[in-house]
C-alpha positions as CSV (number, residue, x, y, z in Angstrom):
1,X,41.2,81.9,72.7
2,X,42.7,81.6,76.3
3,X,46.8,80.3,76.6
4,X,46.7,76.4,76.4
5,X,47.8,76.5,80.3
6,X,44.3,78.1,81.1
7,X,42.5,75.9,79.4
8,X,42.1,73.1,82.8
9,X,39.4,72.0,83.9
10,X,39.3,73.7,87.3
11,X,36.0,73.0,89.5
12,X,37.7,74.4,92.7
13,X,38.3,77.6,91.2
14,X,34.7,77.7,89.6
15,X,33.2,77.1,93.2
16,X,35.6,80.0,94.7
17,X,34.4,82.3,92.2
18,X,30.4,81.9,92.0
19,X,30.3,82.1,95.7
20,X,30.7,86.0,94.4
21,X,27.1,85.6,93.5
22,X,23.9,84.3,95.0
23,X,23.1,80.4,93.6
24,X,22.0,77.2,94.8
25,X,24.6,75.2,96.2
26,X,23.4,72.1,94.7
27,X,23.6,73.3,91.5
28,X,27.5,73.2,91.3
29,X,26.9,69.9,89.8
30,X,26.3,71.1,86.3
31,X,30.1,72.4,86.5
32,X,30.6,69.0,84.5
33,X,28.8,70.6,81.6
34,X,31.8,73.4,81.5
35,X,33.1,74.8,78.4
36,X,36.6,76.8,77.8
37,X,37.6,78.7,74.9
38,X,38.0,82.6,74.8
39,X,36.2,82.4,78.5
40,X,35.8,79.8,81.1
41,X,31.8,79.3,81.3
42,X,30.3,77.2,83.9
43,X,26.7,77.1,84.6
44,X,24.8,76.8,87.6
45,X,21.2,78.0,89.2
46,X,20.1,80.4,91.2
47,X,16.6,79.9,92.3
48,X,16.1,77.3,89.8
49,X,16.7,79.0,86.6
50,X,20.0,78.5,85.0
51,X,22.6,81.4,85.2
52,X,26.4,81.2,83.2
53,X,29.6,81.9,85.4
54,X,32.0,83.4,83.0
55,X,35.4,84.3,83.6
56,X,39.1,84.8,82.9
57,X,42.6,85.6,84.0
58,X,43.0,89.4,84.3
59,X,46.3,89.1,82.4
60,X,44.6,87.6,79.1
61,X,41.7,90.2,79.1
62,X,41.3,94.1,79.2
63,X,39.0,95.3,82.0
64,X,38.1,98.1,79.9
65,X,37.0,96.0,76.9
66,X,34.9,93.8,79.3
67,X,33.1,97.4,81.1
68,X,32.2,98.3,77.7
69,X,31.0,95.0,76.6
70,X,29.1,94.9,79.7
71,X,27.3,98.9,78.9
72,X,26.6,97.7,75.3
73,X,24.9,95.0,76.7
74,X,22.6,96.4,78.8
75,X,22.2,99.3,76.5
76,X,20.8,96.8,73.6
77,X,18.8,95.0,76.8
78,X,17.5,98.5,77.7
79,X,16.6,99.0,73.8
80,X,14.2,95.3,74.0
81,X,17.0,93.6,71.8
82,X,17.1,90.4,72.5
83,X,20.1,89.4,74.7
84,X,21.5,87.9,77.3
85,X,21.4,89.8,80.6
86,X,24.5,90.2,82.9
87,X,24.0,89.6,86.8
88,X,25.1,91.7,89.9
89,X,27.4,89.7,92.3
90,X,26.8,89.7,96.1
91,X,28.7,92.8,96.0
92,X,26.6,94.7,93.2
93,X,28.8,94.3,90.5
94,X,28.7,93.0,86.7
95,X,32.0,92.4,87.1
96,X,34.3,91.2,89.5
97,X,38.3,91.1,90.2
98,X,38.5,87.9,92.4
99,X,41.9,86.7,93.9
100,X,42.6,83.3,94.0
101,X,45.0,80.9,94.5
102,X,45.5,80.0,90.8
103,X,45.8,84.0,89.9
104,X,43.6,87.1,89.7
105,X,40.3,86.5,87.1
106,X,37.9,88.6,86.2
107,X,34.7,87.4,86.4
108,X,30.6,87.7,85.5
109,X,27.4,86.0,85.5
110,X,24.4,86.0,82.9
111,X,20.6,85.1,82.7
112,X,21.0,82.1,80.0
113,X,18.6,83.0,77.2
114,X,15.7,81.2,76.5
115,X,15.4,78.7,73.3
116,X,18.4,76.4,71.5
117,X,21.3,77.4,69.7
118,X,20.0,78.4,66.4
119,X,22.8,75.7,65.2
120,X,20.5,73.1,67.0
121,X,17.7,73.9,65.1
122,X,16.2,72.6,61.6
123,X,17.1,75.8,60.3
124,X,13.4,76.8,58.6
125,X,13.6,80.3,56.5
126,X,11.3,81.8,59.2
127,X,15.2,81.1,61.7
128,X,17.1,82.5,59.6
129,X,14.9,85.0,58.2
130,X,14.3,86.1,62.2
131,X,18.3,85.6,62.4
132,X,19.0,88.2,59.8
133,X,16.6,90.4,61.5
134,X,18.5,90.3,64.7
135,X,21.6,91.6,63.1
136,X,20.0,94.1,61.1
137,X,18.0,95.1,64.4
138,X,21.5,95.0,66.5
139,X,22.9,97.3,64.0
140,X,20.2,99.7,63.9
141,X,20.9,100.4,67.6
142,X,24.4,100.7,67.3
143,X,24.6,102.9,65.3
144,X,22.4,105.3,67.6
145,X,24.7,104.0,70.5
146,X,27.3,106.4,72.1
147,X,29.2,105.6,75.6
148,X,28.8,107.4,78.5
149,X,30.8,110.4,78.7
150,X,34.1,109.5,80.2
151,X,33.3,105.4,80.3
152,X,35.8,103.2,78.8
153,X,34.7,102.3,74.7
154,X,35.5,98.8,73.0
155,X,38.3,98.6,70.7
156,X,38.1,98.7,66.8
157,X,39.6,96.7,64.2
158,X,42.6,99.6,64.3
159,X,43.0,98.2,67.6
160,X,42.7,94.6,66.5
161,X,45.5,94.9,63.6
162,X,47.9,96.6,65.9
163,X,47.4,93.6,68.9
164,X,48.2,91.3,66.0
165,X,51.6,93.1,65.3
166,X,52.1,92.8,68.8
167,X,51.5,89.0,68.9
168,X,54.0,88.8,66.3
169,X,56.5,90.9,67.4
170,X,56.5,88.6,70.7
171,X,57.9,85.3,68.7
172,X,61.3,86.3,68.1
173,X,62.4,83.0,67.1
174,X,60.4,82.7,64.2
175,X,59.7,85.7,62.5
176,X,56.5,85.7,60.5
177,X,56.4,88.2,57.4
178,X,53.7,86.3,55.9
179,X,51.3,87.7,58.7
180,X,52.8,90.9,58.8
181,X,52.1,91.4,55.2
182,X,48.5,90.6,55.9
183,X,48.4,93.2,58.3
184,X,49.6,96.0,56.0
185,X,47.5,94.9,53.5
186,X,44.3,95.5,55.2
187,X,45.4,98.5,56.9
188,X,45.8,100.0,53.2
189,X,42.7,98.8,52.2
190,X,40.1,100.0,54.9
191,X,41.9,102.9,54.8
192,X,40.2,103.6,51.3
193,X,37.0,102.7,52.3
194,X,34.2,104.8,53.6
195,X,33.1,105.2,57.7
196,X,29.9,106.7,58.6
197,X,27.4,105.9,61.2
198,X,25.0,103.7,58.2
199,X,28.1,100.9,57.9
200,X,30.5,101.1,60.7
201,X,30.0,100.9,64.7
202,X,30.1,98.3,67.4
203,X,29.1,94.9,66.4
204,X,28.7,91.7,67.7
205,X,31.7,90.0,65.5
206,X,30.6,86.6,66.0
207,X,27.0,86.5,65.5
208,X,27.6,82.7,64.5
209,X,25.0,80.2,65.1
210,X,26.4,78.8,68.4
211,X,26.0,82.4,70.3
212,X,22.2,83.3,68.4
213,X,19.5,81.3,70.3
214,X,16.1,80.8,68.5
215,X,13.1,81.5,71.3
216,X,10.3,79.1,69.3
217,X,7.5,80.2,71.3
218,X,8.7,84.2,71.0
219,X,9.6,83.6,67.4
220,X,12.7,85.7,68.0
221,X,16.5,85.6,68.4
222,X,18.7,86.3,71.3
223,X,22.3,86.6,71.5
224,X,24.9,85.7,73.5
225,X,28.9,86.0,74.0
226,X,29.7,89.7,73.1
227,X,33.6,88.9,74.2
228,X,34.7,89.2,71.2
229,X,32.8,93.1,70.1
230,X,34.5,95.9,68.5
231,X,34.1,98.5,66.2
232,X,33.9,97.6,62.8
233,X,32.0,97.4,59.0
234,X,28.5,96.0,60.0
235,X,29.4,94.1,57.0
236,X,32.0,92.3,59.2
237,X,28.7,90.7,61.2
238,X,27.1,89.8,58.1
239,X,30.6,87.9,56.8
240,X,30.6,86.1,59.8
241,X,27.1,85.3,59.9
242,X,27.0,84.1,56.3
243,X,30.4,81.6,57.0
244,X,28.4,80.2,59.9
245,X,25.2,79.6,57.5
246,X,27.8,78.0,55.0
247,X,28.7,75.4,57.6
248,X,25.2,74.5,58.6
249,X,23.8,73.5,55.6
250,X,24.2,72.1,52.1
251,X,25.6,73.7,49.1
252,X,22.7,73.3,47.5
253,X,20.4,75.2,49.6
254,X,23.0,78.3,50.7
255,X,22.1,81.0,48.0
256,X,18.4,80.4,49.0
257,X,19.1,80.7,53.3
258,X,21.8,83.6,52.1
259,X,18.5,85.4,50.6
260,X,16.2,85.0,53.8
261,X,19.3,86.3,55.7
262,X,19.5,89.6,54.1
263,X,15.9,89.9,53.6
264,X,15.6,89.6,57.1
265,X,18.6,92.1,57.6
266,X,17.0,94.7,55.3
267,X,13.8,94.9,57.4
268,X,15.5,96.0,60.6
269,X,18.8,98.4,59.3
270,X,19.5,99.3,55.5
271,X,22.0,96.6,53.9
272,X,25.6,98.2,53.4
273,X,26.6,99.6,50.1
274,X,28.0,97.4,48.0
275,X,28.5,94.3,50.3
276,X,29.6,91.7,47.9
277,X,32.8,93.9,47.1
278,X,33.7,94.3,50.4
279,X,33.0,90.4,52.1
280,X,36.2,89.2,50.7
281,X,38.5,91.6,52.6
282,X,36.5,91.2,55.6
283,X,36.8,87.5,55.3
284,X,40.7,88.1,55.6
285,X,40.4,90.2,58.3
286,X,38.8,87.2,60.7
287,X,41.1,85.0,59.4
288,X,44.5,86.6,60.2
289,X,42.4,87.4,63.5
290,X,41.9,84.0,63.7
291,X,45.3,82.9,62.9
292,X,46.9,85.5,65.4
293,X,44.6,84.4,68.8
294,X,45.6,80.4,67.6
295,X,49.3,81.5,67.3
296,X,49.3,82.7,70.9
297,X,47.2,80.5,72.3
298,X,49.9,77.7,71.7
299,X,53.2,79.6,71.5
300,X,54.4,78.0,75.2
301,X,55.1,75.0,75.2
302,X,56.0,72.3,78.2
303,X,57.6,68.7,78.2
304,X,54.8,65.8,78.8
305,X,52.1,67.7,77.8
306,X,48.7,65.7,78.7
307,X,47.4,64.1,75.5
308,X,44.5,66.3,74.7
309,X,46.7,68.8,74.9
310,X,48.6,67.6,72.1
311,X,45.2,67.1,70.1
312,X,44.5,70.8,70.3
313,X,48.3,71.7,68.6
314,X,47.5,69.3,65.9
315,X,44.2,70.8,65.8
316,X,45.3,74.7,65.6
317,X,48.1,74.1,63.1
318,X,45.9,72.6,60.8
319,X,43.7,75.9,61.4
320,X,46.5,78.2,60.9
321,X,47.3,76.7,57.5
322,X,44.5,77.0,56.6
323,X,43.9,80.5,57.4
324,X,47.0,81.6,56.1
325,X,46.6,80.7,52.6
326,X,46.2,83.9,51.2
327,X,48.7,85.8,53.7
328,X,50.4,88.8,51.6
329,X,48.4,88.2,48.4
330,X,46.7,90.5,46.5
331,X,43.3,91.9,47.9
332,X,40.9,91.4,45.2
């Protein structure tokens, strides 16, 4: 989640930076169907098929993250996963450091995938079979996948705890040990658990039924929106995954979609030891992750702040209660 101060609708800016890449100058007019979150995305065309402008100011994103979002990528590409495809700018890059007058972003462009979110779908066991399948296929892949010698590699969830300390230590006027805790608390306990190459590597982390598009005609997945990638338990994927499912349907019908999920899993990459054990910690892991992008996202604050602005505090408080529940409680 971007600052609250980046998250303006800017369609000057969007023009400035997709005039980095070839598209049709007409097309600017689907700016209107913009979206801002973790990214600005904007889409456009370029010879009539719809391609996504993403980008970001440099100082809320690591360029070496992005480079090795961007290899991953093409690797699984490379590999005939299904997923999207990033495009070269007029100057041959993937991605691009553009001055402008708001600030310095980085930015890229992507093929948008075929199909609909698989969110927008009726959600038949054959989706969410072929969703499971996806995952399991994803995580077959990386965990043959190595970086180029000497190119930069994502972060992990090492990484990810000690950014969080970070976040906290930056709010000085209101110290929060509840967080802390957390932290310490799952840095002891993946500490005890196992790492080899058949349950931990580079994973999607929000394989979530907004960023997996169901191709109908294919009869296959494709995924989008690796921003948020890092090493991790493949079981991390499947946690996130299986929240997503939980939100989509009725109670009545999850442990039934839960079983078509894994079964779908199991036929593309082995299903990690002892899963069930381990969701729970995992599920506090996104949460203080969660908790901690929320907490910066809205820790500046400005007198008349537009009204929607105001929305979105309300919004994320009510969020970070709610993931903070279990903050410095025993880890079951």
């Amino acid at each position: 989640m971007l600052k609250l101060n980046y998250l303006f609708h800017n369609e000057n800016l969007a023009e400035m930076i997709v005039k980095n890449w070839s598209y049709d100058p007409e097309s600017t007019e689907m700016f209107r169907y913009y979206r801002i979150s973790s990214n600005a995305i904007y889409p456009f065309r370029k010879g009539g098929k719809t391609q996504l402008l993403r980008f970001a100011p440099v100082q809320e994103k690591n360029k070496s993250n992005i480079e090795a979002e961007l290899a991953f990528i093409k690797y699984l590409h490379e590999n005939g996963h299904g997923v999207l495809v990033a495009v070269k700018s007029n100057n041959g890059e993937k991605l691009a450091e553009i001055r402008t007058p708001w600030g310095d972003y980085y930015a890229s462009a992507f093929e948008r995938v075929p199909g609909s979110a698989i969110n927008q779908t009726d959600l038949t066991d054959e989706i969410v079979f072929s969703h499971g399948h996806a995952l399991g296929e994803l995580h077959r892949l990386s965990s043959k996948y190595e970086p180029e010698p000497g190119a930069p590699k994502r972060w992990s969830h090492v990484d990810v705890l000690d950014w969080i300390v970070d976040q906290i230590d930056q709010i000085k006027e209101n110290p929060n040990e509840a967080a802390r805790s957390e932290v310490q608390l799952l840095r002891e306990h993946f500490a005890d658990l196992p790492v080899h190459s058949r349950n931990y590597g580079l994973i999607h982390y929000d394989f979530e039924y907004d960023n997996v598009f169901y191709d109908q005609e294919a009869k296959r997945c494709y995924a989008i929106d690796f921003d948020d990638a890092m090493y991790h338990w493949y079981a991390m994927d499947i946690e996130q995954a299986l929240d997503s499912l939980q939100d989509c349907i009725s109670e009545e019908l999850y442990n039934h979609k839960k079983h078509c999920f894994l079964e779908g899993y199991s036929t593309a990459f082995e299903l990690p030891e002892d899963l069930e054990s381990v969701l729970p910690a995992l599920r506090r892991f996104a949460n203080l992750y969660s908790y901690a992008r929320l907490m910066r996202s809205v820790a500046e604050k400005w007198d008349h702040e537009p009204e929607w602005m105001q929305h979105l505090r309300t919004k994320f408080a009510h969020s970070m209660r709610s993931k903070s529940t279990l903050f410095g409680t025993k880890l079951s």
